[in-house]
C-alpha positions as protocol buffer text, in pm:
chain_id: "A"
residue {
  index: 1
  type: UNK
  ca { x: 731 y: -2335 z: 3051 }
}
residue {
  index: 2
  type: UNK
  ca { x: 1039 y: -2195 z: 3274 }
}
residue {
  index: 3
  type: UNK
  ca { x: 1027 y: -1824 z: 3324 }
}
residue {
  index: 4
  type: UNK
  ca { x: 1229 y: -1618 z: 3109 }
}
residue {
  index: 5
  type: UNK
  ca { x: 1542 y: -1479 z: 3203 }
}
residue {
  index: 6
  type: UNK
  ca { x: 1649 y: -1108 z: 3097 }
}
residue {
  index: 7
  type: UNK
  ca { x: 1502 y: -754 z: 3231 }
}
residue {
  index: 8
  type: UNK
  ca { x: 1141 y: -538 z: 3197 }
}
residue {
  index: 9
  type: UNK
  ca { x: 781 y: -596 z: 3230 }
}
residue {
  index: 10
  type: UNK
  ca { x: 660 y: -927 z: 3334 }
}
residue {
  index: 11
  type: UNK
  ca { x: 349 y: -874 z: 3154 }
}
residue {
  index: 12
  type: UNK
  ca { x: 550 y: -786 z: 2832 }
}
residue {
  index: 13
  type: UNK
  ca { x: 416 y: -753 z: 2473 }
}
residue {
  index: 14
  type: UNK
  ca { x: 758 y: -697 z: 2348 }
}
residue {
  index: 15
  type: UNK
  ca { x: 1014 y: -873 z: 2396 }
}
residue {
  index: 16
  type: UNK
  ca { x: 1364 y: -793 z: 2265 }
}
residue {
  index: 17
  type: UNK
  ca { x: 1627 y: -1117 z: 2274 }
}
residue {
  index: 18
  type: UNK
  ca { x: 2002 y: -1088 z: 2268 }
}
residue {
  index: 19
  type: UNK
  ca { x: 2254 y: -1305 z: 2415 }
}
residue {
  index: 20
  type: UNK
  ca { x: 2460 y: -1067 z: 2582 }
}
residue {
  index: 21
  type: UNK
  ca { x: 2407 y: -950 z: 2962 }
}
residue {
  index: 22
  type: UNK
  ca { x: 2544 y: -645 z: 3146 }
}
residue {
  index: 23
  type: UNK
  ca { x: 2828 y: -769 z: 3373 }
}
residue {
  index: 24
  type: UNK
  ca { x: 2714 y: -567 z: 3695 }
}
residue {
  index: 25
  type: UNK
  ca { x: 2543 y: -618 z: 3985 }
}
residue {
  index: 26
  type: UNK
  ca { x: 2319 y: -925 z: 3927 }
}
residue {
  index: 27
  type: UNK
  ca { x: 2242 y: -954 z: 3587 }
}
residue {
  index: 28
  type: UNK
  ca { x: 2510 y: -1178 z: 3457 }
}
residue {
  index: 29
  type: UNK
  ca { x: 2362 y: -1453 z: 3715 }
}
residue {
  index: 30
  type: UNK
  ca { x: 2057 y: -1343 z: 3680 }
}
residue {
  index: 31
  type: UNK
  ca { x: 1800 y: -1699 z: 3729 }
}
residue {
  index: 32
  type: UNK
  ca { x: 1433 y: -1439 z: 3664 }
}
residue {
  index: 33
  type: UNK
  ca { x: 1261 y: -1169 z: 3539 }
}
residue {
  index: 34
  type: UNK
  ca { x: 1309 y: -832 z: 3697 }
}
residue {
  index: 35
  type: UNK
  ca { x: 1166 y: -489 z: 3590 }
}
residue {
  index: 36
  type: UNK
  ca { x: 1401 y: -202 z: 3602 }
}
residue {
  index: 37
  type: UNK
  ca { x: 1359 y: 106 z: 3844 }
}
residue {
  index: 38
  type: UNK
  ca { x: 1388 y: 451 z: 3703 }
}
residue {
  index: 39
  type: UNK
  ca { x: 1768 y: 538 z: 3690 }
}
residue {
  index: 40
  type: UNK
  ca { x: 1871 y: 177 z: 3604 }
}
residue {
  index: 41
  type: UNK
  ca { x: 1890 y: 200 z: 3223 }
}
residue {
  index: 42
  type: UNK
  ca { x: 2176 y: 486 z: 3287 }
}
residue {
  index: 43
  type: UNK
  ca { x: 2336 y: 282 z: 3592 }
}
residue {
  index: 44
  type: UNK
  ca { x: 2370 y: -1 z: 3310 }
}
residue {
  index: 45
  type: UNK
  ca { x: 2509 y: 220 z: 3041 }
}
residue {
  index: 46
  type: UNK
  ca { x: 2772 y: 451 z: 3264 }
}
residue {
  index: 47
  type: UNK
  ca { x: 2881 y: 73 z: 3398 }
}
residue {
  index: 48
  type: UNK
  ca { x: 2894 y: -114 z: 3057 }
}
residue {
  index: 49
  type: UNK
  ca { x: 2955 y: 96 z: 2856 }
}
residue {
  index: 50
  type: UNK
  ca { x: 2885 y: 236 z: 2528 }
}
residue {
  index: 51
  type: UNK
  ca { x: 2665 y: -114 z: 2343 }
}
residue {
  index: 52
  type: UNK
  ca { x: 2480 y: -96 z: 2608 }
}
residue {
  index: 53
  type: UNK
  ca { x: 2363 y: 313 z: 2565 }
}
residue {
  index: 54
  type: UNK
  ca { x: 2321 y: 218 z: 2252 }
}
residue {
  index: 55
  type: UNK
  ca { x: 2041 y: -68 z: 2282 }
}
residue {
  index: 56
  type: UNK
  ca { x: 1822 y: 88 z: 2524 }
}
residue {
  index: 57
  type: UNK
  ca { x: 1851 y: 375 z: 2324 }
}
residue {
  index: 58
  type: UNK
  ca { x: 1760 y: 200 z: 1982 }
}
residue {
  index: 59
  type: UNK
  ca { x: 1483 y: 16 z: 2158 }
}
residue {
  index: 60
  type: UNK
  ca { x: 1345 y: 360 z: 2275 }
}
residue {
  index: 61
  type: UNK
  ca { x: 1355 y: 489 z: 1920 }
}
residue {
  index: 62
  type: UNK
  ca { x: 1170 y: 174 z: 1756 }
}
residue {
  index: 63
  type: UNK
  ca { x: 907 y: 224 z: 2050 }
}
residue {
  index: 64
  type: UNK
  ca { x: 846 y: 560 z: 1930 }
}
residue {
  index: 65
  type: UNK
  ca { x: 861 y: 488 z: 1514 }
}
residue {
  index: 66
  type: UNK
  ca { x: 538 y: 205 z: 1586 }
}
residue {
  index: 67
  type: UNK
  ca { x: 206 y: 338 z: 1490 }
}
residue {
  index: 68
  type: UNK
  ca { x: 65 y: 450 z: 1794 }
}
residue {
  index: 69
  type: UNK
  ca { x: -315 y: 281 z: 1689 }
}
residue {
  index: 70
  type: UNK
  ca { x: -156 y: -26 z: 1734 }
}
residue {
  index: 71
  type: UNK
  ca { x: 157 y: 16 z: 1960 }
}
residue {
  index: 72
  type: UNK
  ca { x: 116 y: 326 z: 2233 }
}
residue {
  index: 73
  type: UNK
  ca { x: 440 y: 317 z: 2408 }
}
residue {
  index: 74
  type: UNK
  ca { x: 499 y: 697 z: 2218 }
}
residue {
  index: 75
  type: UNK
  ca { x: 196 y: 819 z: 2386 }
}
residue {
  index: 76
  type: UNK
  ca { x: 328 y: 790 z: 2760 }
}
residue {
  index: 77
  type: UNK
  ca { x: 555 y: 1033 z: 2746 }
}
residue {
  index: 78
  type: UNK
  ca { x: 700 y: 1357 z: 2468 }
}
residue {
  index: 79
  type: UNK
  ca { x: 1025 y: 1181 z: 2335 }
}
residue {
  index: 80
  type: UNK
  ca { x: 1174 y: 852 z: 2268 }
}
residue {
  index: 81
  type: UNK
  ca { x: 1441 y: 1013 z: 2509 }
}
residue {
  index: 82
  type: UNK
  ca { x: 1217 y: 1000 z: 2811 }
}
residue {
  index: 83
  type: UNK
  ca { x: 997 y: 705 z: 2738 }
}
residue {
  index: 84
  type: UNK
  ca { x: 1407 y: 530 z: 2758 }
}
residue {
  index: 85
  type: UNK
  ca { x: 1433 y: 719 z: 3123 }
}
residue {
  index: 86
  type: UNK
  ca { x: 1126 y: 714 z: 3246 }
}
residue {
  index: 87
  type: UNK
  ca { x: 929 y: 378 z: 3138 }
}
residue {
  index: 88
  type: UNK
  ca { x: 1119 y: 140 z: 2942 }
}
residue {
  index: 89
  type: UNK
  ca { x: 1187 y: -210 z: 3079 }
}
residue {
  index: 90
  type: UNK
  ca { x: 971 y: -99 z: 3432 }
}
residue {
  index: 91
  type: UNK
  ca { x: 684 y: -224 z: 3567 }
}
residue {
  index: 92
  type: UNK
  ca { x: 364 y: -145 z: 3332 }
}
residue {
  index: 93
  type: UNK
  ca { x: 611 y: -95 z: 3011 }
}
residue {
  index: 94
  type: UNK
  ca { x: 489 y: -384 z: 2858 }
}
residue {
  index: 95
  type: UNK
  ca { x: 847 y: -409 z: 2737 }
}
residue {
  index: 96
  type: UNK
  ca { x: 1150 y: -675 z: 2826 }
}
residue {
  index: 97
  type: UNK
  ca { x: 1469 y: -764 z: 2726 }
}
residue {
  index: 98
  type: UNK
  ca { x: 1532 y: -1107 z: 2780 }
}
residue {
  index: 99
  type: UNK
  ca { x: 1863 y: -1321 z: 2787 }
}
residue {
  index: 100
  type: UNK
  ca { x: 1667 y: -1650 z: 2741 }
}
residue {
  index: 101
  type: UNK
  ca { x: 1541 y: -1864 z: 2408 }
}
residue {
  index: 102
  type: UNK
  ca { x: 1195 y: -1729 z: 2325 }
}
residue {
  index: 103
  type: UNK
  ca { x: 898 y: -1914 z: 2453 }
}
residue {
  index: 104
  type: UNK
  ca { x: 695 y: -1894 z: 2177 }
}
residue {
  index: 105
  type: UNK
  ca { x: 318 y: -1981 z: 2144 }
}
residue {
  index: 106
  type: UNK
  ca { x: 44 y: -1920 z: 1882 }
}
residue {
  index: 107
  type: UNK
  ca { x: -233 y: -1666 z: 1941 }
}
residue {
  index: 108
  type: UNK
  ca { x: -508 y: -1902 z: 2046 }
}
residue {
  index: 109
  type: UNK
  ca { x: -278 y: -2070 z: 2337 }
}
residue {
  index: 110
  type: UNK
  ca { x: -325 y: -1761 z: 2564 }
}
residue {
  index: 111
  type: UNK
  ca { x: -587 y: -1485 z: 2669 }
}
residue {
  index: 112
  type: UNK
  ca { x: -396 y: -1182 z: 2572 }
}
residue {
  index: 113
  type: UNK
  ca { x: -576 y: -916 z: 2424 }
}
residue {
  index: 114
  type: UNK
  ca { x: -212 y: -787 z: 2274 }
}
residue {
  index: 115
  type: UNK
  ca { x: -5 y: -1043 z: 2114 }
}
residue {
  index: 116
  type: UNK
  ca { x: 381 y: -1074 z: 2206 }
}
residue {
  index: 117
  type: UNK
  ca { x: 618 y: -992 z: 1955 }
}
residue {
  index: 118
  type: UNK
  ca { x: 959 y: -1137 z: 1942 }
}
residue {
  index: 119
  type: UNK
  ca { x: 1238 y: -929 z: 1868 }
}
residue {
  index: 120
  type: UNK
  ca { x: 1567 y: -1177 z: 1781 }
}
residue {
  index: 121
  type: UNK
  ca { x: 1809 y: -931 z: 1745 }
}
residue {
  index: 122
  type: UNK
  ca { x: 2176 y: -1025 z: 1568 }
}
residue {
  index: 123
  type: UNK
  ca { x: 2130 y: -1294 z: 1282 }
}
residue {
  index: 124
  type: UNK
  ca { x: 2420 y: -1492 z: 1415 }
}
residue {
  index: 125
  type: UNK
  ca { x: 2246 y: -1493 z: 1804 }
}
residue {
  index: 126
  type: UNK
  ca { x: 1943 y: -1620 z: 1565 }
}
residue {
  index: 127
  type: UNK
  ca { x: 2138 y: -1903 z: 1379 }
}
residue {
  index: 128
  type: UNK
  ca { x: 2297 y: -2008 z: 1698 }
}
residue {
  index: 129
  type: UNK
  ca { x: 1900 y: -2073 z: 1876 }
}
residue {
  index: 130
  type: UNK
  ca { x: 1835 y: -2232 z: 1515 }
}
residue {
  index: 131
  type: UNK
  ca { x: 2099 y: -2475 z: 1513 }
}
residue {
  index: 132
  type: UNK
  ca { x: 2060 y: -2538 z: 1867 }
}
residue {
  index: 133
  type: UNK
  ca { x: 1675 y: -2628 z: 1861 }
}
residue {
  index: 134
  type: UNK
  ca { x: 1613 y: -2328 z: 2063 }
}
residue {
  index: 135
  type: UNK
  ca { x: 1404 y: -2117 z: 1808 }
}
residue {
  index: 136
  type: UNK
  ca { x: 1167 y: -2418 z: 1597 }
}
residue {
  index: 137
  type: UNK
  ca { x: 939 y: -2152 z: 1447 }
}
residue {
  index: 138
  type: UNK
  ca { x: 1032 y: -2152 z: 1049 }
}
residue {
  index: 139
  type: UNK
  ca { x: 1178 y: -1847 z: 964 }
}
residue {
  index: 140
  type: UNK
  ca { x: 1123 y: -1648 z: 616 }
}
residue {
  index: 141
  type: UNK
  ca { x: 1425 y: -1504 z: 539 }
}
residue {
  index: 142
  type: UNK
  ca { x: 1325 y: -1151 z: 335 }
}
residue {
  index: 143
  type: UNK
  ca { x: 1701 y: -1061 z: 316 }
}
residue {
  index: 144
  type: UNK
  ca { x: 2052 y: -1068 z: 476 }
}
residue {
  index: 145
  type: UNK
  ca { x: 1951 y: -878 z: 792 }
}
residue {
  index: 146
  type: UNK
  ca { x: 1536 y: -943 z: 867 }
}
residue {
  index: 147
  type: UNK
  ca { x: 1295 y: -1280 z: 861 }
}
residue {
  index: 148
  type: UNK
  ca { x: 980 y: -1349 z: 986 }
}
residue {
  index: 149
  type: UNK
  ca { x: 746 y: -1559 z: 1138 }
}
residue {
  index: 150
  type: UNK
  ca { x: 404 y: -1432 z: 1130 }
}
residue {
  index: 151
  type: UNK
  ca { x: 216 y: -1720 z: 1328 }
}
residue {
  index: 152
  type: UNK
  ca { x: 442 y: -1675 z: 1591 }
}
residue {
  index: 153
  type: UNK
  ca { x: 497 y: -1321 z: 1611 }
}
residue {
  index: 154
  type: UNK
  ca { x: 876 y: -1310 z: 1559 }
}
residue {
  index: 155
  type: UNK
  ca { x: 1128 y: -1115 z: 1378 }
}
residue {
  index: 156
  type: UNK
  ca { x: 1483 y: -1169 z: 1347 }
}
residue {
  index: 157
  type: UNK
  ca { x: 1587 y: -810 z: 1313 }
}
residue {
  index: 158
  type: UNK
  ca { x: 1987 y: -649 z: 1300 }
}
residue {
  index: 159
  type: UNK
  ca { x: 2139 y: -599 z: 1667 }
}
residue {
  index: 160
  type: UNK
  ca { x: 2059 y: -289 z: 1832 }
}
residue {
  index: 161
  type: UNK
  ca { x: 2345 y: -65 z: 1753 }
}
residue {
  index: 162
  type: UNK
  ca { x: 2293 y: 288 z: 1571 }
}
residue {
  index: 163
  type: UNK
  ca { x: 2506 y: 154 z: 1270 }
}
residue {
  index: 164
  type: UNK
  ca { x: 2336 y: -244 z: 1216 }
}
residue {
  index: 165
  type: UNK
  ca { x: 2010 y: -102 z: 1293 }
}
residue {
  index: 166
  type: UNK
  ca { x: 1969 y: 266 z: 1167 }
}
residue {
  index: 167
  type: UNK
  ca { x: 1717 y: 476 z: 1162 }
}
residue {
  index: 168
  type: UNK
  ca { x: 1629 y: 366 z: 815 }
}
residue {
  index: 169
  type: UNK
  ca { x: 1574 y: -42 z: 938 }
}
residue {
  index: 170
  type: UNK
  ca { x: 1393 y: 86 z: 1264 }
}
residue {
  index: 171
  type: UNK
  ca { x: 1179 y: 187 z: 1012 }
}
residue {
  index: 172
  type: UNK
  ca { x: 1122 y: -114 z: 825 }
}
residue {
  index: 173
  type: UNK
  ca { x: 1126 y: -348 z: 1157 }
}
residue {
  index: 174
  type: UNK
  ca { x: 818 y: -104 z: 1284 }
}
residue {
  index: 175
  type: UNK
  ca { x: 670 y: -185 z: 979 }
}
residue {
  index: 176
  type: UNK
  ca { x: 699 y: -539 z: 1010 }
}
residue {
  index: 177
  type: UNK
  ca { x: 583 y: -542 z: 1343 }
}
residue {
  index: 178
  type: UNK
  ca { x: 277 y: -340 z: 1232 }
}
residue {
  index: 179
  type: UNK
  ca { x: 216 y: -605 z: 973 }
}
residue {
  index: 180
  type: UNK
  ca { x: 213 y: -855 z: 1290 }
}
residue {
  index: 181
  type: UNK
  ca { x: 12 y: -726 z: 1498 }
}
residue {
  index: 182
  type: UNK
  ca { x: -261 y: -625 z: 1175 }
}
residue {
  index: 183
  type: UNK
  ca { x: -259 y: -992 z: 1073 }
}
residue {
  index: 184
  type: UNK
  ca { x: -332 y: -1108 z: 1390 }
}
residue {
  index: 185
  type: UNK
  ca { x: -623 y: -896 z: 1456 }
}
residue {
  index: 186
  type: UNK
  ca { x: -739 y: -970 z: 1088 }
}
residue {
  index: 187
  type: UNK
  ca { x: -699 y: -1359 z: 1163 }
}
residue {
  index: 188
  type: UNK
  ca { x: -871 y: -1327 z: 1481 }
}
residue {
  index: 189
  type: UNK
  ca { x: -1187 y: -1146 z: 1345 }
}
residue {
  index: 190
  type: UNK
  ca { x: -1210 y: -1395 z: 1064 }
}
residue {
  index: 191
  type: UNK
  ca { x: -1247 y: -1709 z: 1308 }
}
């Protein structure tokens, strides 16, 4: 498998997919995986812009509306505010965002205790690594916006934008993910 391309913890459990990079520094070029340094995620946002405020800050805010049993991220820090600043996408985040096709495998090809989850955000960015062989996992498509694939851990979920992916869906997609990682733990203790 080549090593996916995009931003955050190497040692992710959640990994966010979108299609777009930022266009500074090296990012638009970038060939690896790099975890961000504290400051970064508001470098990115003052230089790109306003979409890109807006995911980290959405991906913050579905960090802290997971059950913390099952997902801690919310217990690091007070607010999703801070856990944005102060841990997301670094080292020991367990978090990426990734501008490559998801590598997906099922839960018995690895030694993780925690599962990755796969976070396709945009349903055209999802069609387009469809039609292009890039995503082969069959996808259950529960409506317009969300669909799931529960053996591989992956959700196609609305982009990250306050208005595709209110606070309303953040809801929903942390309950999906919840049903995930429960299923998983339920299939693992039943083998």
């Amino acid at each position: 498998m080549s090593q996916p391309i995009g931003l955050g913890c190497p040692q992710f459990h959640l990994a966010a997919y979108l299609e777009n990079r930022p266009n500074m520094l090296n990012y638009p070029t970038l060939a690896g995986h790099i975890p961000l340094v504290p400051g970064e995620i508001q470098a990115i946002g003052q230089a790109c812009g306003n979409g890109w405020r807006k995911v980290f800050n959405v991906y913050a805010k579905l960090l802290y509306a997971l059950e913390t049993s099952l997902f801690p991220y919310a217990l690091s820090v007070p607010t999703w505010q801070a856990y944005r600043d102060q841990c997301l996408l670094q080292q020991g985040s367990h978090t990426a965002l990734l501008f490559s096709p998801p590598q997906l495998s099922t839960p018995d090809e690895h030694d993780q205790v925690t599962p990755v989850i796969h976070l396709i955000m945009g349903r055209t960015y999802a069609k387009r690594l469809i039609a292009e062989a890039k995503l082969t996992a069959p996808m259950e498509w529960l409506d317009n916006e969300f669909a799931i694939n529960t053996e591989h851990r992956v959700i196609i979920c609305p982009y990250f934008d306050y208005r595709q992916l209110s606070n309303l869906k953040i809801a929903r997609l942390a309950e999906l993910m919840k049903q995930l990682v429960t299923e998983t733990h339920s299939g693992d203790s039943g083998g």
